[in-house]
NULUM-364885 format. One record per residue (C-alpha): residue in three letters; y, x, z; residue number from 1. Coordinates in nm, 4 decimals, m for minus. Example, Ala and Ser with C-alpha at 12.3 -4.5 7.8 and 13.67 -1.06 7.14 Angstrom:
% NULUM-364885
<atom><r>Ala</r><Y>m0.4500</Y><X>1.2300</X><Z>0.7800</Z><k>1</k></atom>
<atom><r>Ser</r><Y>m0.1060</Y><X>1.3670</X><Z>0.7140</Z><k>2</k></atom>
END
This chain:
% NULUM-364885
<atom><r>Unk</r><Y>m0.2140</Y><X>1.1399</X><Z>m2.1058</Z><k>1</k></atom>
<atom><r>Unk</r><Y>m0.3016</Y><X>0.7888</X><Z>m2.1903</Z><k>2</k></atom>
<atom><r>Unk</r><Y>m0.6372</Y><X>0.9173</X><Z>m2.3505</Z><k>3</k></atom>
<atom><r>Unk</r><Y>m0.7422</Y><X>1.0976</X><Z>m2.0288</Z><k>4</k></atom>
<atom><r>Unk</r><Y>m0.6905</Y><X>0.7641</X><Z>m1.8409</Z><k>5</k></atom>
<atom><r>Unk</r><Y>m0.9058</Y><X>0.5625</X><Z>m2.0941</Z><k>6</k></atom>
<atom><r>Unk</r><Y>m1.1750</Y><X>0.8004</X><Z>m2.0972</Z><k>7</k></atom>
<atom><r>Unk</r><Y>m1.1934</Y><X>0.8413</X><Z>m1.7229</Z><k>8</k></atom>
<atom><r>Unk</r><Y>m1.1820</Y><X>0.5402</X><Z>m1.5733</Z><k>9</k></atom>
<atom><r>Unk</r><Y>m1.3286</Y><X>0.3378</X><Z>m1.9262</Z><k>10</k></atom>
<atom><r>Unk</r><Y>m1.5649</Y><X>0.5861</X><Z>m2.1349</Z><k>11</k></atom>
<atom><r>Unk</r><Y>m1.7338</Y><X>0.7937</X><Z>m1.8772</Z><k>12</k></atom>
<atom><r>Unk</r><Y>m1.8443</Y><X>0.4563</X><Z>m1.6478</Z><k>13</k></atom>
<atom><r>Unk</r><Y>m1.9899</Y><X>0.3103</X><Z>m1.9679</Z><k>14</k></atom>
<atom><r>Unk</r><Y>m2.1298</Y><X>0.6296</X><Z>m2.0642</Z><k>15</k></atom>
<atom><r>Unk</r><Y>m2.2812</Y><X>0.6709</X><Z>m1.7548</Z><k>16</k></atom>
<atom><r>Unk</r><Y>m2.4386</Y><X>0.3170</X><Z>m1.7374</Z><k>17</k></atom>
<atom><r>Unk</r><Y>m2.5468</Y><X>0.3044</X><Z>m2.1029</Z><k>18</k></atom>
<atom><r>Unk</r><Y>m2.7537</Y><X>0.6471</X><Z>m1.9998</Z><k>19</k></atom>
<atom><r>Unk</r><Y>m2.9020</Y><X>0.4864</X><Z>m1.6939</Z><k>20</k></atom>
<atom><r>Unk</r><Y>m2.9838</Y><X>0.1739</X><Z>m1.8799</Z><k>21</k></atom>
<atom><r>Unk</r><Y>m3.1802</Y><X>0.3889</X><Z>m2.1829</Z><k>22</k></atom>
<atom><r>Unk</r><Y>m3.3476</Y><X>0.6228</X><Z>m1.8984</Z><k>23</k></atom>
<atom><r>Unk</r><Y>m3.4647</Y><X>0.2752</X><Z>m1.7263</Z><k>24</k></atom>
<atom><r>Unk</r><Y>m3.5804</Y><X>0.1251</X><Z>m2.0946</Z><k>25</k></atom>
<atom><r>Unk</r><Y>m3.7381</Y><X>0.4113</X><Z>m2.1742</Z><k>26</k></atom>
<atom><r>Unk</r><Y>m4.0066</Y><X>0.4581</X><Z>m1.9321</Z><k>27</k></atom>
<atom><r>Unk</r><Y>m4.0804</Y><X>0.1338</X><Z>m1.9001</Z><k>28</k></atom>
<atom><r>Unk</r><Y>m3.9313</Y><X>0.0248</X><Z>m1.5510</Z><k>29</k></atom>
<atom><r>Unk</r><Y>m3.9355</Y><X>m0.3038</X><Z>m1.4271</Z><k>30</k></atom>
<atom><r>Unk</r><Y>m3.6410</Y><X>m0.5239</X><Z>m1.6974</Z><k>31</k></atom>
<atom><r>Unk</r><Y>m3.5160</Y><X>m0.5978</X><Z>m1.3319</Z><k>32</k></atom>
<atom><r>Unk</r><Y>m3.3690</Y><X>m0.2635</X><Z>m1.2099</Z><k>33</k></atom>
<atom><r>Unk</r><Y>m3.1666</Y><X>m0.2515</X><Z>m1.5593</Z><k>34</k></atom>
<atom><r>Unk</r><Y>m2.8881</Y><X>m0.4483</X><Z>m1.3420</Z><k>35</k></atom>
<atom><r>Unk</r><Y>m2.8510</Y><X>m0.0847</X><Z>m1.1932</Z><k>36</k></atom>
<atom><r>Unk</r><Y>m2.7138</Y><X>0.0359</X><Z>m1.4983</Z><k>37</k></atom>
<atom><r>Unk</r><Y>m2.3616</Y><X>m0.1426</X><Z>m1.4378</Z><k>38</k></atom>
<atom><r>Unk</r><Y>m2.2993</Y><X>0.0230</X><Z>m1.0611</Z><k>39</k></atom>
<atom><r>Unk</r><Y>m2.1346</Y><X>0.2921</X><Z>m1.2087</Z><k>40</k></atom>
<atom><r>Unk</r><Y>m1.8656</Y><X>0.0316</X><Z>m1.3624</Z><k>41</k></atom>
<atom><r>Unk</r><Y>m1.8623</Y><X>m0.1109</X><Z>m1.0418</Z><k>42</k></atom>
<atom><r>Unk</r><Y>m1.8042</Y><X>0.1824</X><Z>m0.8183</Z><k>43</k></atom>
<atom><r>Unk</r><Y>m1.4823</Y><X>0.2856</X><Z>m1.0845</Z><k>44</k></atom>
<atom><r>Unk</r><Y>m1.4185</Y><X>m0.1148</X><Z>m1.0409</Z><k>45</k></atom>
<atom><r>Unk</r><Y>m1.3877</Y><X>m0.0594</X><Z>m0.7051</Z><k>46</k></atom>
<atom><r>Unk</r><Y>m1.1669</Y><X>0.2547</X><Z>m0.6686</Z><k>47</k></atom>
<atom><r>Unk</r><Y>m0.9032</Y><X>0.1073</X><Z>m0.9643</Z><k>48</k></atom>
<atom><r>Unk</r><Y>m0.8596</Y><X>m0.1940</X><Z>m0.7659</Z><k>49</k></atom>
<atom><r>Unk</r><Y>m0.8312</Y><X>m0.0229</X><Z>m0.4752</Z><k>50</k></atom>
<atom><r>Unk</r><Y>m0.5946</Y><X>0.2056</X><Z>m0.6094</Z><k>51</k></atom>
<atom><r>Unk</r><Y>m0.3863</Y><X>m0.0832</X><Z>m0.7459</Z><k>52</k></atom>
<atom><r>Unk</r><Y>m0.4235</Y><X>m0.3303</X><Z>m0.4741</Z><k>53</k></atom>
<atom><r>Unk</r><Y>m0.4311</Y><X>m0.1468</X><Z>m0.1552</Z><k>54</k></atom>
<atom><r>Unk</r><Y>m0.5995</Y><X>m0.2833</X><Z>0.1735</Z><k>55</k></atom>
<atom><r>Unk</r><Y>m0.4060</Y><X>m0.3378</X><Z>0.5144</Z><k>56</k></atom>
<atom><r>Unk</r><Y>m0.5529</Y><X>m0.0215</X><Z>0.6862</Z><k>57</k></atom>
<atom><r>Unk</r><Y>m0.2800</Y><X>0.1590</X><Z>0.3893</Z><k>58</k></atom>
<atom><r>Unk</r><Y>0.0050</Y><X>m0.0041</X><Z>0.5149</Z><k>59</k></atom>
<atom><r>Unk</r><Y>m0.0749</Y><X>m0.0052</X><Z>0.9037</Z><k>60</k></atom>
<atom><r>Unk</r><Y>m0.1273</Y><X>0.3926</X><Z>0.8074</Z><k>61</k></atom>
<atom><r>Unk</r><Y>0.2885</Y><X>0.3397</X><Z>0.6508</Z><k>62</k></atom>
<atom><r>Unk</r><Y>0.3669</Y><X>0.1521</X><Z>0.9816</Z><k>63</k></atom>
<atom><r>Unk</r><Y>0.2786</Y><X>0.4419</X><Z>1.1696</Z><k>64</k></atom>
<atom><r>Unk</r><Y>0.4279</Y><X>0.7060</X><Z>0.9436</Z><k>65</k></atom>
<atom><r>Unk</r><Y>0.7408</Y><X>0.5279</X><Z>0.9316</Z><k>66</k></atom>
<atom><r>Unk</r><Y>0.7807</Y><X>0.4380</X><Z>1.3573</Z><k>67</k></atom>
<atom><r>Unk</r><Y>0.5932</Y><X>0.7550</X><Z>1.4446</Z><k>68</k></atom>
<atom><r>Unk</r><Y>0.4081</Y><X>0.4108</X><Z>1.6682</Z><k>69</k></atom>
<atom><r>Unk</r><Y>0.0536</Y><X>0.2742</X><Z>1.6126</Z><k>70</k></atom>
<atom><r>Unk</r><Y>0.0306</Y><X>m0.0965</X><Z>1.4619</Z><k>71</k></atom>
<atom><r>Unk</r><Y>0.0490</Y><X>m0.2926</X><Z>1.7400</Z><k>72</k></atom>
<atom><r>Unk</r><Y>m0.2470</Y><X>m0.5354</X><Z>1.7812</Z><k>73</k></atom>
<atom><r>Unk</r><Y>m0.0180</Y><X>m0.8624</X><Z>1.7760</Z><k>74</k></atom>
<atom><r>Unk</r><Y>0.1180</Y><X>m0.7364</X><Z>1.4274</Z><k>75</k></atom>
<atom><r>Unk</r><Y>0.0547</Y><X>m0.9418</X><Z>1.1811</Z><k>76</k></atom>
<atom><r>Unk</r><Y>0.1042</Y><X>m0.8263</X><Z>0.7884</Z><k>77</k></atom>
<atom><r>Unk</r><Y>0.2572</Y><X>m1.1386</X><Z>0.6023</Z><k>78</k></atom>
<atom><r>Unk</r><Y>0.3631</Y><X>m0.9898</X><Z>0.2493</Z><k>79</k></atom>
<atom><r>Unk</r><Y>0.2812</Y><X>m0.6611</X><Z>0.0949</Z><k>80</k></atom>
<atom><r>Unk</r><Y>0.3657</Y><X>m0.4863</X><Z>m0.1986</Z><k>81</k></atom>
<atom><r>Unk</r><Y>0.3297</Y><X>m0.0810</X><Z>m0.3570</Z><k>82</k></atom>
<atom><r>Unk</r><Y>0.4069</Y><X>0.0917</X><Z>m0.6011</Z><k>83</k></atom>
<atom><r>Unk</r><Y>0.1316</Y><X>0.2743</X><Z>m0.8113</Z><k>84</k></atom>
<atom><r>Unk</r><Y>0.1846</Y><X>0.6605</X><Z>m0.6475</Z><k>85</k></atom>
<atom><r>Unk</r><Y>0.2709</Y><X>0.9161</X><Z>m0.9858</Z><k>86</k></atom>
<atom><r>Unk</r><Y>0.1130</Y><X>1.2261</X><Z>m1.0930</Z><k>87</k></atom>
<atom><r>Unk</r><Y>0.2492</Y><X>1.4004</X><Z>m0.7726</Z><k>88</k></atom>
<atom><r>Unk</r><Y>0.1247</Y><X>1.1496</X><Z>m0.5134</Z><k>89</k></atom>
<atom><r>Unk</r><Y>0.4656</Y><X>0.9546</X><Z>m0.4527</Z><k>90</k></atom>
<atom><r>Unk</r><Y>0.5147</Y><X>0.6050</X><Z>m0.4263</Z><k>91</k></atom>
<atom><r>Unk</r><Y>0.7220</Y><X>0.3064</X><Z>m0.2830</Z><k>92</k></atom>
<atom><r>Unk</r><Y>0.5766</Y><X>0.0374</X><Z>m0.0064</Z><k>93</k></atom>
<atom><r>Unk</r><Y>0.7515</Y><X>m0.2375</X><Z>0.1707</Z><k>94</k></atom>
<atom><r>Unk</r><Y>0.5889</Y><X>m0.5037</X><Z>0.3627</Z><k>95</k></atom>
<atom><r>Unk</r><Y>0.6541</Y><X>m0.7641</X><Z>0.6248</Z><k>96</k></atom>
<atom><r>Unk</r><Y>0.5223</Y><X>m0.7479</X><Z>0.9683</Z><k>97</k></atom>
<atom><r>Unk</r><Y>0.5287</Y><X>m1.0527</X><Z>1.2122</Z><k>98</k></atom>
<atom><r>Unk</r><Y>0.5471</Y><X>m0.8711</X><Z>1.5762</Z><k>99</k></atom>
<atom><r>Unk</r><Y>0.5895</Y><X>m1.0066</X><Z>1.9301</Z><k>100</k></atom>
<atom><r>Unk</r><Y>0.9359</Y><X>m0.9752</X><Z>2.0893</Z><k>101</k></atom>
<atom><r>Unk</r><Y>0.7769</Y><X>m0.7278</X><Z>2.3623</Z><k>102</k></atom>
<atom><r>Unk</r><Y>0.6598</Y><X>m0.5053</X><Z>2.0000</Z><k>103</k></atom>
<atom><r>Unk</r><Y>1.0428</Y><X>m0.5907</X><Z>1.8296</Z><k>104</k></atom>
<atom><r>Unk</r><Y>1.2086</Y><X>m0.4078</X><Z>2.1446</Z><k>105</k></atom>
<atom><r>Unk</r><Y>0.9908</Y><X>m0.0837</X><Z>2.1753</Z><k>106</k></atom>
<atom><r>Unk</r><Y>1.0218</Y><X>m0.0375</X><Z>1.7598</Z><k>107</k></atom>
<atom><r>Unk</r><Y>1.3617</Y><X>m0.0489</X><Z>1.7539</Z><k>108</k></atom>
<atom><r>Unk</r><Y>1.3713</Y><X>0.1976</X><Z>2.0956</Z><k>109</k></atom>
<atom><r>Unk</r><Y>1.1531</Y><X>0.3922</X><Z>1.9159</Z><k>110</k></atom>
<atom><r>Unk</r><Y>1.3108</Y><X>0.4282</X><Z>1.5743</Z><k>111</k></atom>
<atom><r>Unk</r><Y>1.6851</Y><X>0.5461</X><Z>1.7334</Z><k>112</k></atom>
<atom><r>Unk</r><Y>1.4671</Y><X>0.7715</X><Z>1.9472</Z><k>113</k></atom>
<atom><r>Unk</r><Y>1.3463</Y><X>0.9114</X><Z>1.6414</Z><k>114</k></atom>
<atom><r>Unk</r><Y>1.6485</Y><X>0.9840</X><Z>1.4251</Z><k>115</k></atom>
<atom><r>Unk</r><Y>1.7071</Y><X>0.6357</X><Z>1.2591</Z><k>116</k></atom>
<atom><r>Unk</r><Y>2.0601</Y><X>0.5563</X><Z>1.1789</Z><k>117</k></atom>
<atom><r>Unk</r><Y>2.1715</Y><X>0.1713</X><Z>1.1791</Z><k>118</k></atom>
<atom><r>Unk</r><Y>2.3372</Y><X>0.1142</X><Z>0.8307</Z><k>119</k></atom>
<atom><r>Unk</r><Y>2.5176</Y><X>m0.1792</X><Z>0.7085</Z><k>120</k></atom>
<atom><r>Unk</r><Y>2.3501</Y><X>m0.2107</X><Z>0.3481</Z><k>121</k></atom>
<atom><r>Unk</r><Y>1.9706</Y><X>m0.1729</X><Z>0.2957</Z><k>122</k></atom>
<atom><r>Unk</r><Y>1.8292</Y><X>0.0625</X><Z>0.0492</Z><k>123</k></atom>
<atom><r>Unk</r><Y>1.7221</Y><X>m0.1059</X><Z>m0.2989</Z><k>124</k></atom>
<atom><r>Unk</r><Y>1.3523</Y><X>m0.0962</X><Z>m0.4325</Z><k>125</k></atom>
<atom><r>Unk</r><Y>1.1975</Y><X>m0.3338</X><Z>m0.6546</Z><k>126</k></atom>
<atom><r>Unk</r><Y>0.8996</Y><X>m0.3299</X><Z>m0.3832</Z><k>127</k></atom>
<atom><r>Unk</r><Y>1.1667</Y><X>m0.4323</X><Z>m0.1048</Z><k>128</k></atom>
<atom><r>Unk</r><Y>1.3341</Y><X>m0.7074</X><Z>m0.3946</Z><k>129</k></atom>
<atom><r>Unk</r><Y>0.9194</Y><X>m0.8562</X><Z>m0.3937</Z><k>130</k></atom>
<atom><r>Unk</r><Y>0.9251</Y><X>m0.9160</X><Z>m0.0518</Z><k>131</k></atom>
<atom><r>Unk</r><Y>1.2637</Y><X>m1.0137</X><Z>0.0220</Z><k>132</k></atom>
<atom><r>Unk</r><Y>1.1973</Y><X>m1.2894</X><Z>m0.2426</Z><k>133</k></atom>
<atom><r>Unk</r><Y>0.9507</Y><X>m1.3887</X><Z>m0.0075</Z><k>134</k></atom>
<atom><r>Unk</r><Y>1.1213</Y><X>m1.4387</X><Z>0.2848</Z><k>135</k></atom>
<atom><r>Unk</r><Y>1.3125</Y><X>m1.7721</X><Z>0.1546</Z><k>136</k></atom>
<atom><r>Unk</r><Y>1.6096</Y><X>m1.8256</X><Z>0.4073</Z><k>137</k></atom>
<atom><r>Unk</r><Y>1.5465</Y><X>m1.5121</X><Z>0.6468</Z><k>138</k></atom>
<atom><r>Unk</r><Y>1.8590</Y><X>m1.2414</X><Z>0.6626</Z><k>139</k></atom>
<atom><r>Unk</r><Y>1.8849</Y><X>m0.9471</X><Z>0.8126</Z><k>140</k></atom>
<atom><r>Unk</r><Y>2.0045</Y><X>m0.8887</X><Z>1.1336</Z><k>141</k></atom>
<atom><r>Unk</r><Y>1.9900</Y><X>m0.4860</X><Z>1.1761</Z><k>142</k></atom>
<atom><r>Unk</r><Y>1.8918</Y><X>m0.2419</X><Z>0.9413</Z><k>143</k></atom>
<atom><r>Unk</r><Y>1.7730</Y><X>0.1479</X><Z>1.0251</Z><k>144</k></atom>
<atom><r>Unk</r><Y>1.7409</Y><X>0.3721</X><Z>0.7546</Z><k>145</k></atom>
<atom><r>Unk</r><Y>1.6178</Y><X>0.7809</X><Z>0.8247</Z><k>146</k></atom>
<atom><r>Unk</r><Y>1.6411</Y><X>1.0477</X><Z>0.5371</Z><k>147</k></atom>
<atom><r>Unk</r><Y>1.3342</Y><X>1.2451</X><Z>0.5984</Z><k>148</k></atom>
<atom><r>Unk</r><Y>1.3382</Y><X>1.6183</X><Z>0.5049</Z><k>149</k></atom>
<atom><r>Unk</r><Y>0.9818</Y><X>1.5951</X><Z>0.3054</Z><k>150</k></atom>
<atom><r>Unk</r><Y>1.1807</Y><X>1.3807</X><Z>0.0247</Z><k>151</k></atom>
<atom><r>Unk</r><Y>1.0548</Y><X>1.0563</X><Z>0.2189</Z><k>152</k></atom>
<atom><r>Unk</r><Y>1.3160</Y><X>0.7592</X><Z>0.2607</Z><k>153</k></atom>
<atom><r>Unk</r><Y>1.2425</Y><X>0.5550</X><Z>0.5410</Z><k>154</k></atom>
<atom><r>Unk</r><Y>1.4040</Y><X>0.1817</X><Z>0.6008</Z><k>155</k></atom>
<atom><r>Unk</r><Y>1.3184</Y><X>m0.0811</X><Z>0.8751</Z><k>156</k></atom>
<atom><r>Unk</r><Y>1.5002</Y><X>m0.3998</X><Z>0.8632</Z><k>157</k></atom>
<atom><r>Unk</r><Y>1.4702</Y><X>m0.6236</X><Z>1.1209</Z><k>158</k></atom>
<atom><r>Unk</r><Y>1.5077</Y><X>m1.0094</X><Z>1.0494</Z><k>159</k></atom>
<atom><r>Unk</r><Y>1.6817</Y><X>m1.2988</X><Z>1.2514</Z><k>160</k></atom>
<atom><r>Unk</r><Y>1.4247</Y><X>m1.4709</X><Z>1.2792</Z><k>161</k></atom>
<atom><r>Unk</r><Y>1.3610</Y><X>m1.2363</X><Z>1.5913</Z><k>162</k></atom>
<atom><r>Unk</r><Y>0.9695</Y><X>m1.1642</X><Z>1.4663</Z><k>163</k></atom>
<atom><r>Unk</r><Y>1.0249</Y><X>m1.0402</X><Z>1.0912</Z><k>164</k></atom>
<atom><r>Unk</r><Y>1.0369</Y><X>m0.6978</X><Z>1.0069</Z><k>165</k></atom>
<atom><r>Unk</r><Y>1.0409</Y><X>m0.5474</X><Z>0.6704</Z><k>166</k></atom>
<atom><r>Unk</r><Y>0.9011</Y><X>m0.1633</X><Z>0.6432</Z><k>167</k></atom>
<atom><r>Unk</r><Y>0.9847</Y><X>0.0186</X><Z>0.3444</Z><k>168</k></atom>
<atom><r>Unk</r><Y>0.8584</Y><X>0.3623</X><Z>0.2612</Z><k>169</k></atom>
<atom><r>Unk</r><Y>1.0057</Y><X>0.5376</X><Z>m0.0609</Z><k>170</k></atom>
<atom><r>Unk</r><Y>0.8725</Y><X>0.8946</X><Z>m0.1736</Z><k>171</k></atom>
<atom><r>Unk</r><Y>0.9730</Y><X>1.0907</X><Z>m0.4697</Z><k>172</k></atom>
END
């Protein structure tokens, strides 16, 4: 498996640039245009780091899979974290959100409208462990967990701080 992953994302980009840069050599193209030769290592670049380190737009797209709301415009994302999804597509997120009190009422509305159940102890992820590390001297103040038939976990824990909410989205 390992092998597959080296010669994907390592072999085939170099590959692919070495051939442009002979093709470019070869018939005697301007020495400037060689640069060319390394946008395929850029465009794999690109889609590893984006794979590793994903943008906001992937965790407003959590916010709204987890509320069943859209990311309100106020929202602010302070700390994110994921987990690298497996061969089946699953992963973990958690991240903090920084909402306005008007936002904090309708989400929690919204989430015992939706099935949420108010639990006394939060689920454990390392993802949720990242950001709670973060959060220095905030505790929670409610927690809602749902159990979601499509073997999703869902947790939203609001903080006391009365504008902190962490979002945590496990799949397996």
């Amino acid at each position: 498996m390992f092998l597959i992953v080296i010669i994907l994302f390592i072999v085939i980009p170099i590959g692919i640039s070495y051939l442009i840069y002979n093709l470019i050599k070869k018939r005697g193209i301007n020495k400037r245009y060689r640069i060319l030769s390394i946008l395929p290592i850029l465009i794999f670049g690109y889609f590893i780091y984006e794979a590793i380190y994903p943008n906001s737009d992937f965790y407003k797209n959590d916010f709204k899979e987890v509320t069943q709301m859209e990311f309100p415009k106020s929202g602010k994302i302070i700390y994110k974290t994921a987990s690298f999804p497996d061969n089946f597509g699953d992963y973990t997120s958690s991240f903090l959100v920084e909402l306005d009190n008007d936002n904090i009422v309708k989400l929690q509305e919204k989430l015992l409208k939706n099935g949420f159940k108010k639990k006394e102890n939060k689920m454990i992820s390392k993802e949720l462990e990242y950001i709670e590390s973060r959060t220095k001297d905030k505790k929670y103040v409610d927690v809602y967990v749902k159990d979601n038939e499509n073997d999703k976990l869902f947790s939203v824990g609001f903080l006391k701080d009365k504008k902190s909410v962490i979002i945590t989205r496990v799949s397996w």
